[in-house]
DRENDO-1510 file (C-alpha; in Angstrom, 1 decimal, always signed):
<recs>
REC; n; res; u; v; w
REC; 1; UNK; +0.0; +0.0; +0.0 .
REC; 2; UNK; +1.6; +3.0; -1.1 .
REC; 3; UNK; -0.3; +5.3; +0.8 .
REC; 4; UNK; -1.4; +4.2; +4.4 .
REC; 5; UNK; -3.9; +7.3; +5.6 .
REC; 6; UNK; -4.8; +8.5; +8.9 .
REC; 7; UNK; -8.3; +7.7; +8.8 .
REC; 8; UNK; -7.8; +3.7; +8.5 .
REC; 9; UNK; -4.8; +3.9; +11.2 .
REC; 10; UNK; -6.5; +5.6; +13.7 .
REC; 11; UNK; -10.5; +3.3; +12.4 .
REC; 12; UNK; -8.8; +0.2; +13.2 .
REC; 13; UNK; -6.9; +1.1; +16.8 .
REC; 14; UNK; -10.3; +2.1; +17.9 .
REC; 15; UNK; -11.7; -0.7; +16.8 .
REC; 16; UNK; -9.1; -3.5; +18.1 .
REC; 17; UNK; -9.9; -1.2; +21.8 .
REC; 18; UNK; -13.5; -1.3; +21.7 .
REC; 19; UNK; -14.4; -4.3; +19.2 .
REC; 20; UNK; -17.5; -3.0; +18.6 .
REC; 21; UNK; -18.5; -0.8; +16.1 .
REC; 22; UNK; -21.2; +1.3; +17.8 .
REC; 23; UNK; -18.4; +2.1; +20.8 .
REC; 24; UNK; -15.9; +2.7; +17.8 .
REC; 25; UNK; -18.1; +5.0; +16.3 .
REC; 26; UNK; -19.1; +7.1; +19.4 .
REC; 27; UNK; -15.3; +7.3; +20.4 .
REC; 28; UNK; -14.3; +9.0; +17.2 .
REC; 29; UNK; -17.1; +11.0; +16.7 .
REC; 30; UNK; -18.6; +9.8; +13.8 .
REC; 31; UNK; -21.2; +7.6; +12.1 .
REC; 32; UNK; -20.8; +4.0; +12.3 .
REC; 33; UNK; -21.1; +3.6; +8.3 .
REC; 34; UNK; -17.6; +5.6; +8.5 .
REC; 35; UNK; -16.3; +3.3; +10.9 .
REC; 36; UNK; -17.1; -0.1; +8.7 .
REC; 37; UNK; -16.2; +1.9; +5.5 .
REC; 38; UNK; -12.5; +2.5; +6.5 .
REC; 39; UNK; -12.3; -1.1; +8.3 .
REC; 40; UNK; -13.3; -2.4; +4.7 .
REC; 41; UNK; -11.5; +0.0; +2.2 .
REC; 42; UNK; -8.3; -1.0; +4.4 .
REC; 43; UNK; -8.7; -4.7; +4.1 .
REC; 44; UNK; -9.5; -4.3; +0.2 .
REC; 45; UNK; -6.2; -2.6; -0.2 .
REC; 46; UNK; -4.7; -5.2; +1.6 .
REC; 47; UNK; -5.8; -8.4; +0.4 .
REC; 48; UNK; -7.3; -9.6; +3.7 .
REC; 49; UNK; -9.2; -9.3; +7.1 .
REC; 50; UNK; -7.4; -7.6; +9.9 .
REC; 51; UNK; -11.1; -8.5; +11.9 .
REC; 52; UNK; -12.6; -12.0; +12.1 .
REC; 53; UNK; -16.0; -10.9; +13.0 .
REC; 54; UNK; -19.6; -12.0; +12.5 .
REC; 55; UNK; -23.4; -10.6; +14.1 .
REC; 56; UNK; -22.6; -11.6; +17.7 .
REC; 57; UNK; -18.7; -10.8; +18.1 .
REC; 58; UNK; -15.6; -8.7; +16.4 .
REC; 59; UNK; -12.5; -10.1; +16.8 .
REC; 60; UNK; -8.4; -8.4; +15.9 .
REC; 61; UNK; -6.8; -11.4; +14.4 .
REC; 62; UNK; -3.4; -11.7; +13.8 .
REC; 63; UNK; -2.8; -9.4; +10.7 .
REC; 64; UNK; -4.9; -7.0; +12.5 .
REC; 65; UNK; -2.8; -6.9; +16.0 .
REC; 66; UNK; +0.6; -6.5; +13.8 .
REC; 67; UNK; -0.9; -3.6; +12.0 .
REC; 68; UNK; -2.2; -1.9; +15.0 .
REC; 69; UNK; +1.2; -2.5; +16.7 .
REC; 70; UNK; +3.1; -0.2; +13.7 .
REC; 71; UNK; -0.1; +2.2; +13.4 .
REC; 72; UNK; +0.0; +3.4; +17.0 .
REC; 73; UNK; +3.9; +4.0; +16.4 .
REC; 74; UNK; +3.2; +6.0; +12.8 .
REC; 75; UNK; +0.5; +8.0; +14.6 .
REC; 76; UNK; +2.5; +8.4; +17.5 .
REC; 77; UNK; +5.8; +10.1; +15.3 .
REC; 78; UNK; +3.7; +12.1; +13.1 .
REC; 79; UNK; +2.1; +13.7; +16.2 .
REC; 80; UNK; +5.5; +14.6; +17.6 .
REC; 81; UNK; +6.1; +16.0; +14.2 .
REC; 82; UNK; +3.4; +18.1; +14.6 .
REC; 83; UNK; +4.1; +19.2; +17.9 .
REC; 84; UNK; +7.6; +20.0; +17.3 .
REC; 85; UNK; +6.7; +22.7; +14.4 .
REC; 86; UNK; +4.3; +24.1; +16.6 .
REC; 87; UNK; +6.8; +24.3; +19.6 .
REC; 88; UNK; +9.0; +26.1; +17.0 .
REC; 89; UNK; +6.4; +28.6; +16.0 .
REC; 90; UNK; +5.5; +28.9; +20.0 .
REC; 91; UNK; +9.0; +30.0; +20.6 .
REC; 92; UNK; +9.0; +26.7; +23.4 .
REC; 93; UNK; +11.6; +24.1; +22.8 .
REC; 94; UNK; +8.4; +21.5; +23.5 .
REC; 95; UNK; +5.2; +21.7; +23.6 .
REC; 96; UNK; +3.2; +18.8; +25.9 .
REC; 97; UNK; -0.3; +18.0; +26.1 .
REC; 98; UNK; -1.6; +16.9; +29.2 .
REC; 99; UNK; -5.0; +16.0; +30.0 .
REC; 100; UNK; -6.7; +15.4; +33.6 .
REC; 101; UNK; -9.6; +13.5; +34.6 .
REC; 102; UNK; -12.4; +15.9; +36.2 .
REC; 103; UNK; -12.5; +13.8; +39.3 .
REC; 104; UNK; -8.8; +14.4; +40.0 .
REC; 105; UNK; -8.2; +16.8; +42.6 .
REC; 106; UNK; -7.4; +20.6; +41.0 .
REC; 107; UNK; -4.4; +20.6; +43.2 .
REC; 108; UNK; -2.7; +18.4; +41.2 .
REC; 109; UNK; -2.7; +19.5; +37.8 .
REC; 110; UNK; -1.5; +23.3; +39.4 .
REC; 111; UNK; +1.2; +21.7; +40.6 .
REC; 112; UNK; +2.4; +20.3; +37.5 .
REC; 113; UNK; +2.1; +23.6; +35.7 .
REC; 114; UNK; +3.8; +25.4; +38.8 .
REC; 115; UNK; +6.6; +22.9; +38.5 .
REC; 116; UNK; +7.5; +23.7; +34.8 .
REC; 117; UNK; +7.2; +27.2; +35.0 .
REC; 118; UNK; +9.6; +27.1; +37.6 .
REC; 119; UNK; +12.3; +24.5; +36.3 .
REC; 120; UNK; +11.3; +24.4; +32.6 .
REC; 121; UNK; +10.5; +27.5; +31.2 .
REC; 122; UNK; +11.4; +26.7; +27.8 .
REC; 123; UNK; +8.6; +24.0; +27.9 .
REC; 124; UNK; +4.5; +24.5; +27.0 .
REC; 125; UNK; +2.2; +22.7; +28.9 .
REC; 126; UNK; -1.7; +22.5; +27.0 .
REC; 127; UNK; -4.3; +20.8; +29.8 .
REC; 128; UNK; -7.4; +19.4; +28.5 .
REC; 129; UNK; -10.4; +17.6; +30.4 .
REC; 130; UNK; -11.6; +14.2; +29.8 .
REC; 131; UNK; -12.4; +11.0; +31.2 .
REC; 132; UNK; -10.1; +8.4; +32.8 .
REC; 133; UNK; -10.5; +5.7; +30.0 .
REC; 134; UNK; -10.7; +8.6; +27.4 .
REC; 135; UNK; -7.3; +10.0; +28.5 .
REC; 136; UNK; -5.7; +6.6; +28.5 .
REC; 137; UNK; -6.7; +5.8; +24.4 .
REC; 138; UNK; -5.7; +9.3; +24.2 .
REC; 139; UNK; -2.1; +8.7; +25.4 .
REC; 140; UNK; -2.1; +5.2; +23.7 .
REC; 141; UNK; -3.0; +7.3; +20.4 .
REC; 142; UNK; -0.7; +9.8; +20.6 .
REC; 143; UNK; -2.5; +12.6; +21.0 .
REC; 144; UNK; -1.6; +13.2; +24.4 .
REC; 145; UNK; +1.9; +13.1; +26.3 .
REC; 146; UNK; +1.0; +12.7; +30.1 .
REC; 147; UNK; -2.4; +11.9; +31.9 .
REC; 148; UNK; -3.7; +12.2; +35.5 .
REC; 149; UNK; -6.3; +10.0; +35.7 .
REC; 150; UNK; -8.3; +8.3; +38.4 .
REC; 151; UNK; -8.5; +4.8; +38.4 .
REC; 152; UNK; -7.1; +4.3; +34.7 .
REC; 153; UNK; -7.7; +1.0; +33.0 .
REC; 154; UNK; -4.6; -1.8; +32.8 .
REC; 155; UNK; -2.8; -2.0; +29.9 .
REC; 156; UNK; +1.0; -3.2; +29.4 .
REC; 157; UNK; +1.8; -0.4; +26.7 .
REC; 158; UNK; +1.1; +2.6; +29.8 .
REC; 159; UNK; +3.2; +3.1; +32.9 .
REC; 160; UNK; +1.7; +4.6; +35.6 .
REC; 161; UNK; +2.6; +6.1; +39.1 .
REC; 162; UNK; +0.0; +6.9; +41.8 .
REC; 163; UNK; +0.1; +10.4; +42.7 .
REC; 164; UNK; -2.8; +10.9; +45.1 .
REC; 165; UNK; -5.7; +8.9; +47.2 .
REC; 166; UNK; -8.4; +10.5; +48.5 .
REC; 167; UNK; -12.0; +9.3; +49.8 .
REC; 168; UNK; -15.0; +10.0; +48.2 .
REC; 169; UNK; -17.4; +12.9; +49.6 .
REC; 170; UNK; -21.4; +12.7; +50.5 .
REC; 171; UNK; -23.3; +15.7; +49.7 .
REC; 172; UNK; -26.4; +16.7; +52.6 .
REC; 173; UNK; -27.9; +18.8; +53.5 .
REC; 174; UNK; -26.7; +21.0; +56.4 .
REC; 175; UNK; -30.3; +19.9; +58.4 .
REC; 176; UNK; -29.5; +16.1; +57.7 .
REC; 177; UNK; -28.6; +14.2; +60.9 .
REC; 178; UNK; -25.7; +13.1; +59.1 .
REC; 179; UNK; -24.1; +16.5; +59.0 .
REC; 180; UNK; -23.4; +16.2; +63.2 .
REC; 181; UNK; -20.7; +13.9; +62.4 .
REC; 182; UNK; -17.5; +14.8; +61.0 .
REC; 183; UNK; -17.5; +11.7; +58.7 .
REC; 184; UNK; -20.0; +9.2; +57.4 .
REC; 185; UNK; -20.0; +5.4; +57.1 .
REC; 186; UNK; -21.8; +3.2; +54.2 .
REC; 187; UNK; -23.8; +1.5; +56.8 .
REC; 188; UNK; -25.0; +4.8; +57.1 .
REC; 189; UNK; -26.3; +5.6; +54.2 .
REC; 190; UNK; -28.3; +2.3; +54.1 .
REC; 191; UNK; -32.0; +2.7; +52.5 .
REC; 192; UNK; -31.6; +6.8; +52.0 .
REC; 193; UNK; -32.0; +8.2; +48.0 .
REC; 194; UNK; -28.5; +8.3; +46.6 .
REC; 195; UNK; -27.5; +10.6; +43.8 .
REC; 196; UNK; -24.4; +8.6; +41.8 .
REC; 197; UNK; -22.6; +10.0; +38.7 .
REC; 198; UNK; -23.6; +7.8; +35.4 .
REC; 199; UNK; -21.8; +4.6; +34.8 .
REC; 200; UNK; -20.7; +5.5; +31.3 .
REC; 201; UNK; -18.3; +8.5; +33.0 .
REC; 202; UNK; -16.6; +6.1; +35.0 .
REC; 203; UNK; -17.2; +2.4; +34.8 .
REC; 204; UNK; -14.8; +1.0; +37.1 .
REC; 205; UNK; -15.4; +3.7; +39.9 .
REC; 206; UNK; -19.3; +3.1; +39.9 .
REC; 207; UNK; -19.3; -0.7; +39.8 .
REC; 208; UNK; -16.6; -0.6; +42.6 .
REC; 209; UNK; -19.1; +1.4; +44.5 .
REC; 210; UNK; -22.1; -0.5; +44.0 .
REC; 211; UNK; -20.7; -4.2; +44.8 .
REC; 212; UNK; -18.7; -2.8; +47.9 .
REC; 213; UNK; -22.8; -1.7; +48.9 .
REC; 214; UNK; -24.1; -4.9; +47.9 .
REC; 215; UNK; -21.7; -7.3; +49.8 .
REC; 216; UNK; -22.0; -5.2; +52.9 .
REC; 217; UNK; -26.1; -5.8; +52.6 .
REC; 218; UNK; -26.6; -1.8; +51.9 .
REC; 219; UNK; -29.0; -0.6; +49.3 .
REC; 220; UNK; -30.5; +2.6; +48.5 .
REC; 221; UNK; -33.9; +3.5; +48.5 .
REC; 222; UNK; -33.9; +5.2; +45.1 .
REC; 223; UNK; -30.8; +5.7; +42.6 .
REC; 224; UNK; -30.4; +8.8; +40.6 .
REC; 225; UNK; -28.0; +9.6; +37.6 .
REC; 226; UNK; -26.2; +12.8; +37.3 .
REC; 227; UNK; -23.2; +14.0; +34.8 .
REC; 228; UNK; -21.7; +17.1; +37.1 .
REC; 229; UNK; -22.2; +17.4; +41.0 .
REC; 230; UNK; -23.9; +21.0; +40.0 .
REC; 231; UNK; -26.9; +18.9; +39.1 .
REC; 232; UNK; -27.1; +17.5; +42.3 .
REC; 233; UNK; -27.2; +20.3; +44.1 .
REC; 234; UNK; -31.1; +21.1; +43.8 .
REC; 235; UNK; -32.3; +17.8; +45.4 .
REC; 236; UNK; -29.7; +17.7; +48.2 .
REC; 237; UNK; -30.3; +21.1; +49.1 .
REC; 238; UNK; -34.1; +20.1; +49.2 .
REC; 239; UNK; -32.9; +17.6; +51.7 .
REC; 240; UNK; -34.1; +14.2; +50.9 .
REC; 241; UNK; -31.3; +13.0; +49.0 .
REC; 242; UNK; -27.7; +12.4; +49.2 .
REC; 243; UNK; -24.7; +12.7; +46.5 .
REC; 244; UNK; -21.5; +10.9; +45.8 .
REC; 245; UNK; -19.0; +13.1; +45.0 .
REC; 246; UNK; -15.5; +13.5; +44.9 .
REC; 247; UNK; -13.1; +16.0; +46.4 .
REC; 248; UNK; -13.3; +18.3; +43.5 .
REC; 249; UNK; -16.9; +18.2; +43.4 .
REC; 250; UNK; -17.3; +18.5; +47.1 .
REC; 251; UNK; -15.2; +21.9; +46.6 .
REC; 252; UNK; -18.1; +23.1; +43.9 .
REC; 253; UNK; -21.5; +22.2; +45.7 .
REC; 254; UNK; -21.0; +22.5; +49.2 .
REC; 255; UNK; -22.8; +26.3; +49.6 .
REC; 256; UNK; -25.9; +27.8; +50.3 .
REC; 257; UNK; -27.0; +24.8; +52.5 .
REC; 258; UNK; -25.2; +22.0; +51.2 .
REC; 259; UNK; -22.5; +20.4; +53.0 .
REC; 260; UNK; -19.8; +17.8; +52.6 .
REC; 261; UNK; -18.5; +14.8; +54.9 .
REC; 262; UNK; -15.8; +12.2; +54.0 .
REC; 263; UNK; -17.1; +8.5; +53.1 .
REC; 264; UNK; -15.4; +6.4; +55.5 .
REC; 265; UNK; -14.6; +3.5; +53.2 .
REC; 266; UNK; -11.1; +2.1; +52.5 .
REC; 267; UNK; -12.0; +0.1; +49.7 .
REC; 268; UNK; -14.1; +2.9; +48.1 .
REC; 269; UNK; -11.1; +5.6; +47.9 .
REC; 270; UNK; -10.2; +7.0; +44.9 .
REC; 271; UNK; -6.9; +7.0; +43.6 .
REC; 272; UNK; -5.3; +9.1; +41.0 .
REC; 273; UNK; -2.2; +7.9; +38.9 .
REC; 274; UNK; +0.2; +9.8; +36.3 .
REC; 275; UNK; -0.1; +7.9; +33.0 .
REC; 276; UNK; +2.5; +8.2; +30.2 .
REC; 277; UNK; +3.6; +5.8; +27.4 .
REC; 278; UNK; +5.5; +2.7; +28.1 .
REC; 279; UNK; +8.0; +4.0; +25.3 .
REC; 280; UNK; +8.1; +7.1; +26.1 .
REC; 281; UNK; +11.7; +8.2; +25.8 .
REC; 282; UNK; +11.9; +11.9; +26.1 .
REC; 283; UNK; +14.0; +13.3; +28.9 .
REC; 284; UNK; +12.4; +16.6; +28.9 .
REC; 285; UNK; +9.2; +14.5; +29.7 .
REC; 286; UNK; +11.1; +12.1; +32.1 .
REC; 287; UNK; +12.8; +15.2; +34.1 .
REC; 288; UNK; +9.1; +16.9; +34.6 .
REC; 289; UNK; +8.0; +14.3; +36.0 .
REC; 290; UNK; +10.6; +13.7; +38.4 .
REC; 291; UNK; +10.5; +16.9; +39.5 .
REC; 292; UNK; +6.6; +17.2; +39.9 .
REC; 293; UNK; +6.6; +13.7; +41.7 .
REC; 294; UNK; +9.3; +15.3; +44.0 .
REC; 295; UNK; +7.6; +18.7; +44.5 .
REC; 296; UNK; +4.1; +15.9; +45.2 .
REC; 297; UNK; +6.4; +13.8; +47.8 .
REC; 298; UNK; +7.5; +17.4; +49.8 .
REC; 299; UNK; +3.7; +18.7; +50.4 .
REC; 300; UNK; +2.8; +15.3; +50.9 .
REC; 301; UNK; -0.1; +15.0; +48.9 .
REC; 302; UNK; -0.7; +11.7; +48.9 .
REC; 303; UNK; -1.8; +11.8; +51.9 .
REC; 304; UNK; -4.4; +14.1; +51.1 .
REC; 305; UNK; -6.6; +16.0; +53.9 .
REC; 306; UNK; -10.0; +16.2; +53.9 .
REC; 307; UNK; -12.0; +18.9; +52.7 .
REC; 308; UNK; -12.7; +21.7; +55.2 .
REC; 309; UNK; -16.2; +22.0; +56.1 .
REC; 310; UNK; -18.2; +24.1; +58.7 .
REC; 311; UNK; -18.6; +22.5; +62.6 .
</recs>
C-alpha cells in the first residue's frame, strides 16, 4: 500500500480497543457507516481481514494486531512531528499535552504547571479535560503526552505512578442528621435516595461502589444519575437525598446549604495515577515528571486531607 492514511490507522486502533463498532463510532465521533467503510477500504487494499467478525462478536486477528502494533507508532511520530513545528512557531523548545480527569483533585494539575514554569520555562504545557478511560486511548494514540487520571484501566503499553488517594465525599444537607458527624460510614447511608454520577463517566469507579454496597447488605432507597455534581445540588439542598461526589466536586457544591463529609470506606477511595507511554523516551518529559513527583512527595499529597467543612 503506497499510501497508508490517517483515517484507516486511527478506524482500526479504535476498533481492536473497543471491538464493537457502535463504541468505535461514538469514540471518534462519527457515524458508524464511516467506521465499517474505512475497516473495509483498508482490508481491500490489503488483500485480507485484519477482523474475524460475524453478528454476535468482532475479533483483531493476527494481521490485525501486527498492524495496530506499527499504526500506533506511525500516529505516535507524526504527532511529535506536529508538535515539534508548533513548539518552534511557540517560541518553546516542546510543547506537551496533558490531560486530567475531572474527578482528579485541582491541586494536582497546578502543581504540575507550577513545577515547569519554575524548572522548565522553555517547555509549554496545553491541559485538556476528559475521562479516565478517554485519557488513557488518548495517550495510547498519541495525542496526548502525560495523563492524571483516576483509576485508569490496565494496559502493558502505559506506565503509571500513583500520585494521590483521597476518599469520596457525600453531599447533605446541612439539616441532615448526618451532618453532626465529621465523617459518614456506608452502613449509614443504608436505605436513603443516593444521587451517583452515570456509569458510562466512569465504569470501574461506579461498579466498585455498587458491589462494595451490595456485599455489605446496603441498598439505596432510590438511585439517581447525574453527569456534574452542579446537578445535584437542587435535590440535596431540598434535603431528601444524598450525592456521591469526589473531592473536586465536594469543593463546587457545598454552599448555600449543602455540605460535605468524608465516606469512610477504604475500599471505596479514589486513587489518582500519572499515565505516560510505556516508550516514552523523552528526557524533557522524564525530568518533569521527576520533578513534579518530587515537588508531590514534599507537600505530601498523597496523603491528602479532607475537605474543610463548617462544625
Amino acid at each position: 500500500m503506497a499510501r497508508n492514511e490517517t483515517k484507516y490507522m486511527e478506524s482500526v486502533i479504535v476498533l481492536s480497543e473497543e471491538l464493537n463498532f457502535t463504541l468505535a463510532a461514538q469514540k471518534m465521533h462519527v457515524s458508524q457507516p464511516v467506521i465499517s467503510r474505512n475497516i473495509a477500504e483498508l482490508e481491500a487494499k490489503l488483500g485480507g481481514r485484519l477482523f474475524d467478525r460475524d453478528r454476535k462478536k468482532v475479533q483483531l486477528n493476527k494481521a490485525g494486531r501486527a498492524y495496530v502494533e506499527k499504526a500506533r507508532i506511525a500516529l505516535l511520530y507524526g504527532d511529535r512531528a506536529f508538535k515539534a513545528a508548533r513548539a518552534a512557531m511557540q517560541d518553546a523548545d516542546l510543547v506537551l499535552h496533558v490531560g486530567r480527569s475531572p474527578y482528579a483533585d485541582p491541586f494536582l494539575s497546578s502543581t504540575l504547571i507550577s513545577v515547569q514554569q519554575a524548572k522548565f520555562p522553555r517547555m509549554r504545557i496545553e491541559l485538556s479535560s476528559q475521562y479516565s478511560f478517554d485519557l488513557a486511548h488518548e495517550i495510547l494514540a498519541g495525542g496526548l503526552d502525560l495523563g492524571i487520571a483516576t483509576e485508569p484501566p490496565e494496559s502493558p503499553l502505559l506506565t503509571t505512578a500513583k500520585i494521590g488517594e483521597a476518599p469520596f465525599y457525600i453531599a447533605m444537607s446541612e439539616e441532615d442528621v448526618l451532618a453532626r458527624h465529621a465523617s459518614v460510614t456506608l452502613e449509614q447511608l443504608a436505605d436513603r435516595c443516593w444521587i451517583l454520577f452515570e456509569r458510562r463517566l466512569h465504569p470501574t469507579v461506579y461498579d466498585n461502589v455498587m458491589t462494595t454496597a451490595e456485599a455489605k447488605g446496603i441498598a439505596p432507597q432510590r438511585i439517581q444519575h447525574v453527569t456534574a455534581p452542579e446537578e445535584a445540588f437542587p435535590c440535596v439542598a431540598e434535603g431528601s437525598w444524598i450525592a456521591f461526589v469526589v473531592k473536586a466536586g465536594a469543593l463546587r457544591i457545598a454552599r448555600d446549604g449543602v455540605t460535605v463529609r468524608p465516606l469512610v470506606e477504604d475500599s471505596l477511595s479514589l486513587k489518582t495515577y500519572l499515565i505516560s507511554r510505556s516508550d516514552n523516551q523523552s528526557k524533557a518529559v522524564s525530568a518533569l515528571v521527576r520533578s513534579f513527583i518530587r515537588q508531590l512527595e514534599s507537600t505530601q499529597v498523597g496523603r491528602q486531607r479532607p475537605v474543610a467543612v463548617p462544625a
